[in-house]
Backbone bond lengths (Angstrom), bond angles and torsions (degrees), N, CA, C in turn:
res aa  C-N    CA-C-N  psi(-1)  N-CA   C-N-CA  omega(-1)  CA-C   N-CA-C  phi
1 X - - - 1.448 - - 1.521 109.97 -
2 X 1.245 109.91 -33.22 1.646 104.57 179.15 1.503 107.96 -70.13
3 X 0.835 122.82 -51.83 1.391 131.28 -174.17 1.640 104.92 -66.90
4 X 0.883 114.81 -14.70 2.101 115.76 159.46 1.380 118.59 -69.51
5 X 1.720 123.37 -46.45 1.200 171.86 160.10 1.646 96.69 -46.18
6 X 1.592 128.82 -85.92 1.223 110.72 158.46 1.273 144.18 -19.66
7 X 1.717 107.44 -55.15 1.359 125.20 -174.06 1.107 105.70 -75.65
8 X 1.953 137.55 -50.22 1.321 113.33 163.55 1.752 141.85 -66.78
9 X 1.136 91.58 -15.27 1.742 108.21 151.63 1.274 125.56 -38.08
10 X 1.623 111.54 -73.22 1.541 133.66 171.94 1.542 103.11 -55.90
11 X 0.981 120.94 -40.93 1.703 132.55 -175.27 1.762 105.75 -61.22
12 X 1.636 112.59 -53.18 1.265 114.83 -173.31 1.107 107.63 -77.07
13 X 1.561 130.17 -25.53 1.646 130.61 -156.79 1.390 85.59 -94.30
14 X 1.645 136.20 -34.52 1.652 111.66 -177.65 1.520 107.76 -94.54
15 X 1.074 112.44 -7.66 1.385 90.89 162.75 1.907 123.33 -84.01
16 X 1.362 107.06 -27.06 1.504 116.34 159.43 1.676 111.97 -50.49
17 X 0.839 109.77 -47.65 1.480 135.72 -179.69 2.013 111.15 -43.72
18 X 1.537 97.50 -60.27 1.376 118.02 -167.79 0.559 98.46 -78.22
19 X 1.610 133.72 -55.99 1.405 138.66 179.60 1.369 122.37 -26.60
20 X 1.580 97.11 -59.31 1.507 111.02 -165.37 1.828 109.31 -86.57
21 X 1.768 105.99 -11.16 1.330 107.72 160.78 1.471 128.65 -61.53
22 X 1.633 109.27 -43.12 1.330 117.05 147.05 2.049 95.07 94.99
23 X 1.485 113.44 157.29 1.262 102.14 -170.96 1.327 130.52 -72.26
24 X 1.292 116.77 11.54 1.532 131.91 -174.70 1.470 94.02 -70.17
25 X 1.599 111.17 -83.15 0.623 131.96 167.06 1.685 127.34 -18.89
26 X 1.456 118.17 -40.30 1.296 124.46 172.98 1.477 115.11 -96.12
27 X 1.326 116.14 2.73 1.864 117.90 151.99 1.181 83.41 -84.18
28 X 1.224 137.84 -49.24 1.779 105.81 -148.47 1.567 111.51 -73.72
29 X 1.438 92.77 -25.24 2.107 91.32 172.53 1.582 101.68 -64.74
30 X 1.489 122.67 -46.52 0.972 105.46 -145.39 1.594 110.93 -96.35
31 X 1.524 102.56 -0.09 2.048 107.11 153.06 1.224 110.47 -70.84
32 X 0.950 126.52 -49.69 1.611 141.68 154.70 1.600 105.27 -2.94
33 X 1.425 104.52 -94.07 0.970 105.76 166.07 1.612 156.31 -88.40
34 X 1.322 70.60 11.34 2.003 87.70 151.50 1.297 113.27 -82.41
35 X 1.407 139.20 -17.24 1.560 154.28 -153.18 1.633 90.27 -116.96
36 X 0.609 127.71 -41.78 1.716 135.05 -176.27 1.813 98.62 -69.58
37 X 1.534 105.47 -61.08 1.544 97.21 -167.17 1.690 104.91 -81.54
38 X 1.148 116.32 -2.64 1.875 119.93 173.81 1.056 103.27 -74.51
39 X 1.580 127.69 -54.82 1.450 133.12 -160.92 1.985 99.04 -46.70
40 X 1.503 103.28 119.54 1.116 118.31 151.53 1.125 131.22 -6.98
41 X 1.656 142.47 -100.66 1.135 142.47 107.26 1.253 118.77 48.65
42 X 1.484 128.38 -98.88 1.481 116.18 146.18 0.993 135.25 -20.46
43 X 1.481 131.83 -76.98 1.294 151.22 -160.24 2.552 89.15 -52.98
44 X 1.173 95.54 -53.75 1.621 106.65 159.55 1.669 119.35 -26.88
45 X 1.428 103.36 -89.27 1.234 118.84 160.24 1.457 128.85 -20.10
46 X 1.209 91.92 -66.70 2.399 108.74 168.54 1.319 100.07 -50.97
47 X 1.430 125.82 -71.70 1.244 129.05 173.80 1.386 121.27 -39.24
48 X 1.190 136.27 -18.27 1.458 145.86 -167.55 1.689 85.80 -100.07
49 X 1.170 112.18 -88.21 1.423 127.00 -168.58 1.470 92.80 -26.13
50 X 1.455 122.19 -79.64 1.636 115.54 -170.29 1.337 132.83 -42.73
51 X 1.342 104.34 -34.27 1.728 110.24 175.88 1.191 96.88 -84.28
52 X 1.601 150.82 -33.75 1.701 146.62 144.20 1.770 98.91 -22.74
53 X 1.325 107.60 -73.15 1.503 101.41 -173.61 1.721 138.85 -42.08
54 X 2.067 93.36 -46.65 1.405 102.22 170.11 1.580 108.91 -69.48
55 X 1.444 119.22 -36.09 1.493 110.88 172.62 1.837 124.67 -41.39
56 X 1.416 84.38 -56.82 1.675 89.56 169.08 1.542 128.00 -57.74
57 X 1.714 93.83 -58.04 1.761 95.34 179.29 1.463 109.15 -61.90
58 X 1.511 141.40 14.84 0.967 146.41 172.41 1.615 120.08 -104.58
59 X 1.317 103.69 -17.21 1.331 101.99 -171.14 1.563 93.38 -111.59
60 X 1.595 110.29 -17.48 1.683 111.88 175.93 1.494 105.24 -60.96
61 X 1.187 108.32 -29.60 1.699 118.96 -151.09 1.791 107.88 -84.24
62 X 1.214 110.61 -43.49 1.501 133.43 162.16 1.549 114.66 -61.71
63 X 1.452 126.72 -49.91 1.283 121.29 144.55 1.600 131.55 -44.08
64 X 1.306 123.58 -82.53 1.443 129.21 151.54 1.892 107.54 0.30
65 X 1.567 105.54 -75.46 1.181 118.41 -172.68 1.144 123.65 -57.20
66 X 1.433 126.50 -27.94 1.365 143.79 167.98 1.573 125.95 -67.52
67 X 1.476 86.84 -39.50 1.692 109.25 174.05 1.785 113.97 -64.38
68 X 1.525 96.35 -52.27 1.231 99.14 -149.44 1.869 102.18 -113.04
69 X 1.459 100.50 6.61 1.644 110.68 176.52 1.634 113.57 -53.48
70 X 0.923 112.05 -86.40 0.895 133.38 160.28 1.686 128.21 -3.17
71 X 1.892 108.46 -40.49 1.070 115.71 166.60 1.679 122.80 -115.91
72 X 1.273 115.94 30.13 1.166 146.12 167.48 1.597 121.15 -95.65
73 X 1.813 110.61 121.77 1.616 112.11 161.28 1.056 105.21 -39.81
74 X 1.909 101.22 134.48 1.629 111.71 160.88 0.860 127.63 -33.89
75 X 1.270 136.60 -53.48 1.260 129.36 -179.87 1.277 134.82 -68.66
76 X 1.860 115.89 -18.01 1.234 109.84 160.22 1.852 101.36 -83.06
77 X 0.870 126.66 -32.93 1.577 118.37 167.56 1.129 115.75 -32.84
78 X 1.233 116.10 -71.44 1.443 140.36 166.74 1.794 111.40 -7.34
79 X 1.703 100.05 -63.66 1.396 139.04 -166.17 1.841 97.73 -69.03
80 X 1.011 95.86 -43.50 2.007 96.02 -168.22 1.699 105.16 -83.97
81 X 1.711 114.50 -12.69 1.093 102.10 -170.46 1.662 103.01 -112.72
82 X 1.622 116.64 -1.36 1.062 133.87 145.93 1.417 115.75 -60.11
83 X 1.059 145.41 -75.52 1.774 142.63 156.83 1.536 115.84 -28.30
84 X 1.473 109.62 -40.41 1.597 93.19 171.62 1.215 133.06 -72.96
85 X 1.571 104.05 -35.04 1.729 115.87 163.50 1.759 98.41 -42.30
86 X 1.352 94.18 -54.25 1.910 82.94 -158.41 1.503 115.71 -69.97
87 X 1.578 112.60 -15.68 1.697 113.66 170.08 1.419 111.69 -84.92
88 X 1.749 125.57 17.89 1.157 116.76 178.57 1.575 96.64 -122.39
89 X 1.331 121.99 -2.90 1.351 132.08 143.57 1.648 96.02 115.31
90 X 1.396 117.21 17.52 1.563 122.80 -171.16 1.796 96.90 -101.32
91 X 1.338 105.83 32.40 2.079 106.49 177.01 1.752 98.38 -138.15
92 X 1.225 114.58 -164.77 1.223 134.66 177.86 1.387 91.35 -61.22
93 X 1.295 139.71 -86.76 1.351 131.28 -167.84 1.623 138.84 -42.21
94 X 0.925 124.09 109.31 1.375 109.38 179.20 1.153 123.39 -59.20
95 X 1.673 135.16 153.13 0.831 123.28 -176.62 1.737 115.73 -88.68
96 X 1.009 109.86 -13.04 1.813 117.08 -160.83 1.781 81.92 -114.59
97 X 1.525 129.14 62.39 1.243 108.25 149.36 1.251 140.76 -95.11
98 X 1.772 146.43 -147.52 1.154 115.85 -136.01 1.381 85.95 -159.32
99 X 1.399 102.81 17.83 1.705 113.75 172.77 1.785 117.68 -60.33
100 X 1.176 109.57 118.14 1.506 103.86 176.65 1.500 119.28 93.33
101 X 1.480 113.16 -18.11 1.005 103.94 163.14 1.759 131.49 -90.74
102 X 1.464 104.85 180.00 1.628 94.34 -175.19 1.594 111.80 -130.06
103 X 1.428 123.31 -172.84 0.844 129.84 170.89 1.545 135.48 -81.90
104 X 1.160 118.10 10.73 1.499 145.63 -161.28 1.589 111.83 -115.90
């Protein structure tokens, strides 16, 4: 219960808050951070991190599948070894695509 009590607290004080910041104030956050997520550099970084991520959730997925193949209905078997063909680029999907990245 306290922690409900907290949360509508924090809830009423930022909306008192915003309110009284008013919309000037909320273009200027939100050039802000349009200028923040443009900057080069960043936009880099995101791009790094995400292709880090599919790397992993790819090698989680091949693990997982290896582990737990075996004790899985055919047909979800079937299903996991259908997706791996296609993350080794032998399905409709390519494997080297160009999702997420940019021109920068």
């Amino acid at each position: 219960m306290r922690y409900k009590l907290t949360f509508v607290a924090g809830l009423a004080l930022g909306y008192v808050i915003g309110t009284r910041a008013g919309r000037e104030r909320y273009e200027q956050l939100k050039k802000a951070a349009k200028g923040f997520s443009e900057n080069p550099a960043v936009r880099n970084a995101a791009e790094s991190a995400a292709q880090t991520g599919r790397e992993f959730a790819g090698k989680a997925a091949h693990v997982v599948g290896d582990r737990v193949g075996d004790r899985l209905p055919p047909s979800v078997s079937d299903r996991v070894h259908a997706l791996r063909d296609r993350s080794r680029g032998n399905g409709r999907v390519p494997r080297d695509d160009d999702w997420g990245t940019s021109n920068t």
